[in-house]
C-alpha positions in Angstrom: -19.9 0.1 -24.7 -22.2 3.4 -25.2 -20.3 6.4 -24.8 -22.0 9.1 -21.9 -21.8 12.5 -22.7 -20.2 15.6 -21.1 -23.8 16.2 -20.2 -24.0 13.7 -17.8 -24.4 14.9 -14.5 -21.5 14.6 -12.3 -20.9 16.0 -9.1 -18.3 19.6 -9.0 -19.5 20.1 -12.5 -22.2 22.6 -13.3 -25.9 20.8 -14.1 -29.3 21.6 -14.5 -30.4 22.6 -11.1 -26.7 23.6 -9.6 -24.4 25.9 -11.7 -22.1 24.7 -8.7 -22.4 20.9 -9.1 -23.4 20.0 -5.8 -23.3 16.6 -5.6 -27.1 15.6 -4.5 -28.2 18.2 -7.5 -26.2 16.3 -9.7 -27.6 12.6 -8.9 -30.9 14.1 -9.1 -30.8 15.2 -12.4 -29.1 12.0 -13.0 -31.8 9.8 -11.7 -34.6 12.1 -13.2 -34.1 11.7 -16.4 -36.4 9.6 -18.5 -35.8 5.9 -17.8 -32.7 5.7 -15.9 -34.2 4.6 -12.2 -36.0 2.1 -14.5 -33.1 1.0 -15.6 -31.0 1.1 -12.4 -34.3 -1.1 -11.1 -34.3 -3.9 -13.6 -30.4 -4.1 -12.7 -30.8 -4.9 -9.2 -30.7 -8.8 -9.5 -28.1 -8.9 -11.6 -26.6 -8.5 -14.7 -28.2 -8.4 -17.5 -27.8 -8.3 -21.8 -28.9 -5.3 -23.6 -31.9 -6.5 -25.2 -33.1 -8.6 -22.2 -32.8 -5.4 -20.0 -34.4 -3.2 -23.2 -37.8 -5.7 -22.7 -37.5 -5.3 -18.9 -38.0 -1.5 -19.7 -41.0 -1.9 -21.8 -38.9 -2.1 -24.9 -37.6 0.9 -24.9 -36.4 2.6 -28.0 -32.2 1.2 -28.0 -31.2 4.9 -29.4 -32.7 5.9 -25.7 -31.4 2.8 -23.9 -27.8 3.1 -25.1 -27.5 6.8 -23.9 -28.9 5.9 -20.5 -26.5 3.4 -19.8 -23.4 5.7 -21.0 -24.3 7.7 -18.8 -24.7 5.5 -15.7 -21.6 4.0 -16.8 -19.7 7.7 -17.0 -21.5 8.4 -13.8 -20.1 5.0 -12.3 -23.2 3.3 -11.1 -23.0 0.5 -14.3 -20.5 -1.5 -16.3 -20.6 -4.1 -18.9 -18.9 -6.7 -18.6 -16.6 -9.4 -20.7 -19.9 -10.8 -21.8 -21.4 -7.3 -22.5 -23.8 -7.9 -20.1 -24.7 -4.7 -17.9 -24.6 -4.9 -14.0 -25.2 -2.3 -11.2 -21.2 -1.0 -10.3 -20.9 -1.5 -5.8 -21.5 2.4 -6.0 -25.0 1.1 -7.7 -25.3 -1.2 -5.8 -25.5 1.8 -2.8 -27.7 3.8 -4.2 -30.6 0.5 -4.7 -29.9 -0.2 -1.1 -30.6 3.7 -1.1 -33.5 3.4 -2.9 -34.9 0.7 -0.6 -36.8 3.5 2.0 -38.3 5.1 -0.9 -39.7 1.8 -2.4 -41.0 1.1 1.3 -42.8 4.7 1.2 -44.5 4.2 -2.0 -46.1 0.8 -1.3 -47.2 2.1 1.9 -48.5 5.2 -0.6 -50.1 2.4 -2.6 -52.2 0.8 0.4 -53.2 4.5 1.4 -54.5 5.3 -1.7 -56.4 2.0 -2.1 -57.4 2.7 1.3 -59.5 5.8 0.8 -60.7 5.0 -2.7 
């Protein structure tokens, strides 16, 4: 299993945006780094093998992919499994029912935009 890193944000430790780890700082700089709501996204259905869930993220480079998911698993929101196969965690499984408003938003974004074009 990839290692995370003592970088990875976790709430009541200092990150990015919060030298006081708030916990909402924390899971944004979390979720904003490069490819990991991509990779929380591909995992919603279920789980998935590494190089199956590296061409549902546009074959991503698996230097880039194997840090991501260390630090989803450190952060709790993934695990492998026996098989090696990588799944959301319950906690993930929150925050993509979390998630679920925002997605509503954007298409509703989408059909504005094509609206007025």
């Amino acid at each position: 299993m990839p290692k995370g890193t003592s970088k990875t944000p976790l709430p009541g430790r200092p990150t990015k945006s919060s030298r006081t780890g708030r916990p909402i700082m924390a899971a944004l700089d979390l979720l904003g780094r490069r490819w990991t709501l991509r990779i929380i996204w591909e995992l919603r259905d279920g789980a998935v093998g590494f190089r199956d869930l590296q061409a549902r993220c546009e074959n991503m480079s698996p230097s880039v992919l194997s840090t991501r998911l260390g630090e989803l698993a450190t952060a709790k929101v993934v695990a492998a499994d026996d098989d090696r196969r990588w799944a959301l965690t319950d906690h993930g499984e929150k925050l993509i029912k979390s998630l679920g408003p925002l997605n509503k938003w954007a298409e509703d974004w989408r059909v504005l935009i094509e609206q007025s074009e």
